[in-house]
N, C-alpha and C positions, 0 to 999 in steps of 0.2 A: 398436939397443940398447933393451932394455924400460925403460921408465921405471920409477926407484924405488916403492915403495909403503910405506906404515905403516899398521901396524897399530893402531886404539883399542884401548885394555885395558881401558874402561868397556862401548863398546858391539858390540867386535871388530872393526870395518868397518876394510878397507883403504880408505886415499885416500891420494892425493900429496900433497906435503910442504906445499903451499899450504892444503892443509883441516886443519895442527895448524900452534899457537904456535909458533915459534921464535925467536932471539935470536940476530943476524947478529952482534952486537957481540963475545960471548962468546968466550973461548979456542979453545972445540971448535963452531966455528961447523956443523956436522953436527947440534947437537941438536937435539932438539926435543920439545914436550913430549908423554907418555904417552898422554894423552886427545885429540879429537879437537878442534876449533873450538865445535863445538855442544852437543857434552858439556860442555864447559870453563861455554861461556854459561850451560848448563842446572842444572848443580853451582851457580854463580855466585849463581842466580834461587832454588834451593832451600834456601841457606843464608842468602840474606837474607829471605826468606818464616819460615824458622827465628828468624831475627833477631827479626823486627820483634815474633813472636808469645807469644816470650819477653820481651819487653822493654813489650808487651800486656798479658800475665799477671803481671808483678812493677807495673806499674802503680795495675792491678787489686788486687793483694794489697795493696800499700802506700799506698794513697791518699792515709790520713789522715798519715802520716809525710812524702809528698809534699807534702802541703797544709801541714802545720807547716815544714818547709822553706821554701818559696816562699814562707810571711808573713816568716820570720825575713831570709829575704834581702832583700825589698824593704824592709823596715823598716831595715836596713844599708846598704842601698843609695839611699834613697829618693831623695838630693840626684842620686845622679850617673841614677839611671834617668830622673826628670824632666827633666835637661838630655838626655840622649838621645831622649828623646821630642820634646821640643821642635824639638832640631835635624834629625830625623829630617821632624817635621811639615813645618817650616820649609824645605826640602827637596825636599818632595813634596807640597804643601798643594793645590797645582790638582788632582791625583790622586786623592789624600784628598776629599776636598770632591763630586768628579764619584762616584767610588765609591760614597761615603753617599749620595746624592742616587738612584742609581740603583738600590741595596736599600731606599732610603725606596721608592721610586717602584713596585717589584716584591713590595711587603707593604705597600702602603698600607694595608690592612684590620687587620694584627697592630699597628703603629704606633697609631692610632686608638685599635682597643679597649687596646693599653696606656697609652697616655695616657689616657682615659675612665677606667678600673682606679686609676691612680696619684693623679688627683684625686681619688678618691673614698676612697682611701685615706688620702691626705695632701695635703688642698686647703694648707694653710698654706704646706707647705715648697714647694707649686709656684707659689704665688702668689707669693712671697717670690722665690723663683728669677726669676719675672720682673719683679718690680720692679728688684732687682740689675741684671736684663742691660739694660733699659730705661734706668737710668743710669749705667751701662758704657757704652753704646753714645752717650749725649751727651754722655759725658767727665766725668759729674759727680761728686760723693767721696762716700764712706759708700756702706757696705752694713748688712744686719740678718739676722736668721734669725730661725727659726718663735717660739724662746724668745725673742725681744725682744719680738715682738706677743705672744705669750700674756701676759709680763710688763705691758705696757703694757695687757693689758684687766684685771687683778688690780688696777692702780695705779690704771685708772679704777673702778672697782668694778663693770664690769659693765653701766657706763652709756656713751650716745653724749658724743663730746668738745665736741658742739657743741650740743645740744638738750637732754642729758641724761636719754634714752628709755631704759629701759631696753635692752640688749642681745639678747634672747630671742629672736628668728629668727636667728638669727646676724649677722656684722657685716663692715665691709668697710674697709680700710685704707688710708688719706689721707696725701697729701704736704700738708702745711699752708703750703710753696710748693711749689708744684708744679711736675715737673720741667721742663716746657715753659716757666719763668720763670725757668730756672736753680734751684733748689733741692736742698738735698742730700738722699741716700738712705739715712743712718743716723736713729737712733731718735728722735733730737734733733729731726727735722723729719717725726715720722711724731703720726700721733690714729688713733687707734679711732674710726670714728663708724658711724652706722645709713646703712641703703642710701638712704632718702629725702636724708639732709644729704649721702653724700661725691655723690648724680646732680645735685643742686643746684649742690653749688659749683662742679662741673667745675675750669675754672683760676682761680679767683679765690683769694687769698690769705685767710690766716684771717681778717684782719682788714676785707676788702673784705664776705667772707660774714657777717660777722659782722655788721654792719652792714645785710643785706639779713635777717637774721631780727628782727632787731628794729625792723623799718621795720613 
């Protein structure tokens, strides 16, 4: 007896019943579907290729209405996306961690010049960033940002907090206890002073330095 055959109606090719879909479960367990296995895939691969391309081009048209979007939701959303975050880090932190380390490590050159770029842009806010992380990481209180030191060189007038030099090369920002003696990181225990007085004092407190300029 000849073995059945089916016909594709995409691409006409006879094959047996094993080269089209069918559904053993169904009432009329004999059907099967119209198109062949490879048509089916092919049809499949063409409509999602259609998909994506449409969905590319409304992208593309909509941007700015996508972008208004996405602020309004994270601004709605902001408490529960940070605990998501968090937990998600929290989770996966040795992952995270080896990842960055290893696109640090395969763009060590773009890294670089963007930090080079960003100081030069904005010495304050990165300098500031690392005083914060520096007493973050010894468990001490107080932070500050860029407007606390700019505030604090207006309040000194523009003069060093310990010599009283004028400020005009620019100037550099002093723990007046320093953090290595327990001192805190808010504005309370910060001076403007010039580069010669904050290399001088190193860790000595104001009042230890204070005492070595008027020796």
């Amino acid at each position: 007896m000849a073995e059945e055959l089916f016909k594709c109606t995409r691409c006409s090719a006879s094959k047996r019943r094993e080269g089209f879909y069918h559904d053993k479960n169904r009432a009329y367990r004999d059907y099967v579907s119209p198109w062949c296995r490879e048509c089916t895939k092919a049809r499949a691969m063409e409509r999602r290729e259609e998909r994506n391309a449409y969905q590319k081009a409304w992208r593309e048209k909509n941007t700015e209405r996508r972008q208004e979007y996405q602020m309004e939701y994270r601004e709605a959303n902001k408490g529960a996306l940070a605990a998501s975050w968090k937990r998600y880090y929290e989770e996966n932190r040795e992952q995270l961690l080896a990842q960055g380390k290893e696109h640090r490590k395969r763009n060590e050159q773009v890294y670089r010049q963007y930090q080079r770029d960003r100081y030069t842009r904005d010495r304050e806010a990165v300098l500031a960033h690392s005083r914060n992380r520096r007493a973050l990481i010894r468990g001490l209180g107080g932070a500050h940002t860029p407007d606390d030191v700019w505030q604090m060189v207006e309040d000194q007038r523009h003069l060093c907090a310990y010599c009283e030099t004028p400020l005009c090369g620019g100037f550099h920002v002093d723990h007046m206890v320093p953090l290595s003696r327990g001192g805190g990181n808010d504005w309370t225990n910060l001076a403007v002073t010039c580069e010669s007085c904050n290399c001088r004092k190193h860790i000595k407190t104001t009042e230890e330095f204070m005492e070595v300029l008027v020796a």
